[in-house]
N, C-alpha and C positions, 0 to 999 in steps of 0.2 A: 645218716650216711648220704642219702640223697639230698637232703638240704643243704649239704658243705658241698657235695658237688655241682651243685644248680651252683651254691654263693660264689663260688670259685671262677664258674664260667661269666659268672656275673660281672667278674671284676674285670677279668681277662676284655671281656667283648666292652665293657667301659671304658679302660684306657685304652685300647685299640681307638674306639672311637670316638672318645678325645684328643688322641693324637693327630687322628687324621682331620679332623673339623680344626683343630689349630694351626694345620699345615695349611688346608684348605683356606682359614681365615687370611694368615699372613700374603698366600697369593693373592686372594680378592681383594684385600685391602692396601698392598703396595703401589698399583696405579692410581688410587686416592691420595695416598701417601704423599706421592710425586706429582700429582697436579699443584695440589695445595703448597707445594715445596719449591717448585718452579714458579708459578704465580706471585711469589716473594721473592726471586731471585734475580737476580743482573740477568738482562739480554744476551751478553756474552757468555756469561755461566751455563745459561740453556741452550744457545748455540751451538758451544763448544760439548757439548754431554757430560760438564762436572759436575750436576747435580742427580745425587740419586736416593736418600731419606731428609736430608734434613738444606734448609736453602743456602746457598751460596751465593757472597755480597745480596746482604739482604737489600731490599729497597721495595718503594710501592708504586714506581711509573706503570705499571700494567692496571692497576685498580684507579690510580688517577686518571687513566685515560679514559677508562670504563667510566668514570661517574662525571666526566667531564664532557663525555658526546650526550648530546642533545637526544638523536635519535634511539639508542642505548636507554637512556630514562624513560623513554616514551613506551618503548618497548616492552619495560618493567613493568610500567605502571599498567598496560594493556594486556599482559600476560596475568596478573593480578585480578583485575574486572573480568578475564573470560575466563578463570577459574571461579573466580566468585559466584559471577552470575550462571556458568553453565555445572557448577556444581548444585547450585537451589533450583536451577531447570530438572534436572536430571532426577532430585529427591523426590522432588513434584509428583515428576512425574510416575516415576518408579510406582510410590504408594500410589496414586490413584488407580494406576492399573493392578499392583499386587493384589490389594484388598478384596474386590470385585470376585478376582481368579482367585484368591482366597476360600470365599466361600461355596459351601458345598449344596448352596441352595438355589443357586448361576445358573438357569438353562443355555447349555452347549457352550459350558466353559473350556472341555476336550476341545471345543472346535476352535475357540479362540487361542487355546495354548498354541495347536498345532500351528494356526499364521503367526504366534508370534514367535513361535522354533523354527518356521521356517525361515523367518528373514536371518537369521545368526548362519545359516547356509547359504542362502539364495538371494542376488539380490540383483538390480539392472547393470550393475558394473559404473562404471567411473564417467565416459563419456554421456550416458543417460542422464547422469545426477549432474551434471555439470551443466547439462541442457536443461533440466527439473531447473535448477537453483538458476540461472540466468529467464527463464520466463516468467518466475518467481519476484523479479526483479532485488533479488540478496546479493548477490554479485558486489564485491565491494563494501561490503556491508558489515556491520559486527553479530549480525545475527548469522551469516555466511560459518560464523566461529561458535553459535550458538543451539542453532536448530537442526542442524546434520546429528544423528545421533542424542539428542531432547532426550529418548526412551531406553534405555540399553537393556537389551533384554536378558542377559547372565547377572544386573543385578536385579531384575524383578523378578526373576525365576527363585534368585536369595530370599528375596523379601516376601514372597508369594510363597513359601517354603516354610520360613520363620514364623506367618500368621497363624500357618496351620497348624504347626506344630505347636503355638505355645497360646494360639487364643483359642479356646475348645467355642465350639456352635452354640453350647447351652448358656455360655458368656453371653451374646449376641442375643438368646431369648429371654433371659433374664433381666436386659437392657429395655427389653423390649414391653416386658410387661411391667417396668418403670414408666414408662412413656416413652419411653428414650425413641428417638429417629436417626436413620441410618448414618444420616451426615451430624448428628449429634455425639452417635456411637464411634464416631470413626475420628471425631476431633476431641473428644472428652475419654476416650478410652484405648482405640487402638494406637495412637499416635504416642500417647503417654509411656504405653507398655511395649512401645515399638522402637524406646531409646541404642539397642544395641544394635539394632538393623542399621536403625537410621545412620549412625554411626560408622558400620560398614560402608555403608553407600556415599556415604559422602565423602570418606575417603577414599575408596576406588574413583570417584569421579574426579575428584580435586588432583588426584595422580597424572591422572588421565588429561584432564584439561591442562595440566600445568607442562606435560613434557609433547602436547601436542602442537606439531606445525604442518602437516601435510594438507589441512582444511588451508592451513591460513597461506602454503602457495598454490591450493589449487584456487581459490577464489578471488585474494585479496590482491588489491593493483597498489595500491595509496600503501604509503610506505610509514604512515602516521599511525595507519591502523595495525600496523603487522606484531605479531608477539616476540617474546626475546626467545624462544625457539628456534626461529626463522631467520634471526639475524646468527645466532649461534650455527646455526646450520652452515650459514654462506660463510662464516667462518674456519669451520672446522673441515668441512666435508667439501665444500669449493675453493678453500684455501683462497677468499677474497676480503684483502684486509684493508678498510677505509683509513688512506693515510693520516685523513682530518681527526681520525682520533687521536692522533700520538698525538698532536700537539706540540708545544712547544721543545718536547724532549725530542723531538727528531733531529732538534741541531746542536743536542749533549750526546745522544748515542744514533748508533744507524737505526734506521726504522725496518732494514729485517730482523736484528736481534730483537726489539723493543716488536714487533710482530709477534713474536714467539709466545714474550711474556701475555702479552695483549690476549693471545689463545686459551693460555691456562689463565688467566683472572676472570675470562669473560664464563669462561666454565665453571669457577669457584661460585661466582655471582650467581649465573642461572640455577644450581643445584644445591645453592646451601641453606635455601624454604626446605625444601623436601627431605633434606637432610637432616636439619633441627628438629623437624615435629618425628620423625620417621621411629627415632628410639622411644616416643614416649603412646604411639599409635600401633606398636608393631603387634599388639594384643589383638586390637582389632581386626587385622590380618589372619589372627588364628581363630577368631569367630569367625569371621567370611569362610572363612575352607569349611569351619566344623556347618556351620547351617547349612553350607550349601552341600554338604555329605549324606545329610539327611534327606528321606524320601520321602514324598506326599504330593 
């Protein structure tokens, strides 16, 4: 009697909550819908507000203008290299410092957690760092996009988490009276056994550097170095639209309709890396939350 009526409410509180996560689906996902749909569509179409699921006069002047600016590709290719490379900074570094706060044989590892929980609260604020990084001579620099944030410390807290929990101490002595040495332990055994972490981290980082541009206008002058963020940004958010990209289609249609398009392509462009890996990584996402749920 009580088992038919647990199943019962079972079923009720299921489709209740399938319905609502489908409702909720279709809302989050119709302004995707519509960029992708406009981004294909006449200048006039988007203009005029005729498009609303699927594109109207299709055409691809917004993507040809996008792969036809110089600076646009440049952008690409440098939003690429500062995920690359500040994604293997960040893994670096992460593990060298989890490990360490890892173990439980660390004199005043307490004291070390607590400076580095402190910086995630406390930190000099914006004009300090901007004076740090100018006497530092980074300014302008691609490391200006690289070494702010090298260390992030809510993923070493994961990873410093993750060792504890899944590499036990008697590991590390049993290593030990192999011969094994710490830095031998830590490249032939933790690293190996550390695939799931490592995996987290890299993709919180790779997120992170990819949709990041606030480093790259608070530092960056040279417009060679700048990421496609940044240009997206002065697109979207300052509505500054570099006529040189329409190209030659500004004297087949007007260059505020062909603007319009230009806004939803250059968005399709910057967002559909993240996009693509995002369904086949989303697992990953649910280990980051579960490690990092766990105490130690």
């Amino acid at each position: 009697m009580v088992k038919g009526v647990y199943g019962q409410s079972d079923k009720i509180f299921y489709t209740v909550s399938g319905i609502f996560l489908t409702l909720l689906l279709v809302v989050v996902s119709y302004p995707l819908v519509f960029i992708v749909s406009a981004s294909f569509s006449s200048g006039e179409a988007v203009s005029m507000g005729r498009v609303t699921l699927l594109p109207v006069g299709f055409n691809l002047d917004g993507y040809r203008a996008v792969f036809r600016n110089a600076n646009i590709l440049r952008a690409y290719i440098n939003t690429i290299f500062y995920t690359a490379a500040g994604t293997l900074i960040n893994v670096v570094m992460v593990m060298f410092a989890a490990y360490p706060l890892s173990r439980r044989d660390l004199k005043g590892r307490g004291v070390f957690m607590l400076i580095f929980v402190f910086t995630m609260f406390f930190n000099g604020g914006m004009i300090p760092m901007y004076i740090q990084m100018n006497r530092l001579g980074l300014l302008d620099t691609i490391w200006a996009m690289l070494l702010p944030g090298a260390l992030p410390i809510y993923s070493m807290i994961i990873a410093r988490t993750f060792l504890q929990a899944n590499l036990p101490h008697e590991l590390f002595e049993a290593a030990c009276l192999d011969g094994c040495s710490d830095a031998a332990y830590f490249r032939k055994v933790v690293l190996p056994l550390s695939k799931a972490v490592l995996a987290v981290i890299a993709l919180f980082s790779a997120v992170a550097h990819w949709n990041s541009y606030f480093n790259a206008m608070m530092y960056l002058n040279t417009r060679s170095l700048l990421p496609l963020q940044l240009i997206l940004r002065d697109v979207l958010v300052m509505n500054q639209v570099d006529l040189t990209m329409l190209g030659e289609t500004v004297q087949a249609r007007s260059a505020a309709n062909l603007a319009h398009v230009l806004k939803y392509s250059l968005i399709v462009v910057a967002t559909a890396p993240i996009l693509c890996l995002y369904p086949f990584l989303q697992k990953y996402f649910v280990t980051g939350v579960m490690i990092g749920s766990l105490k130690g």
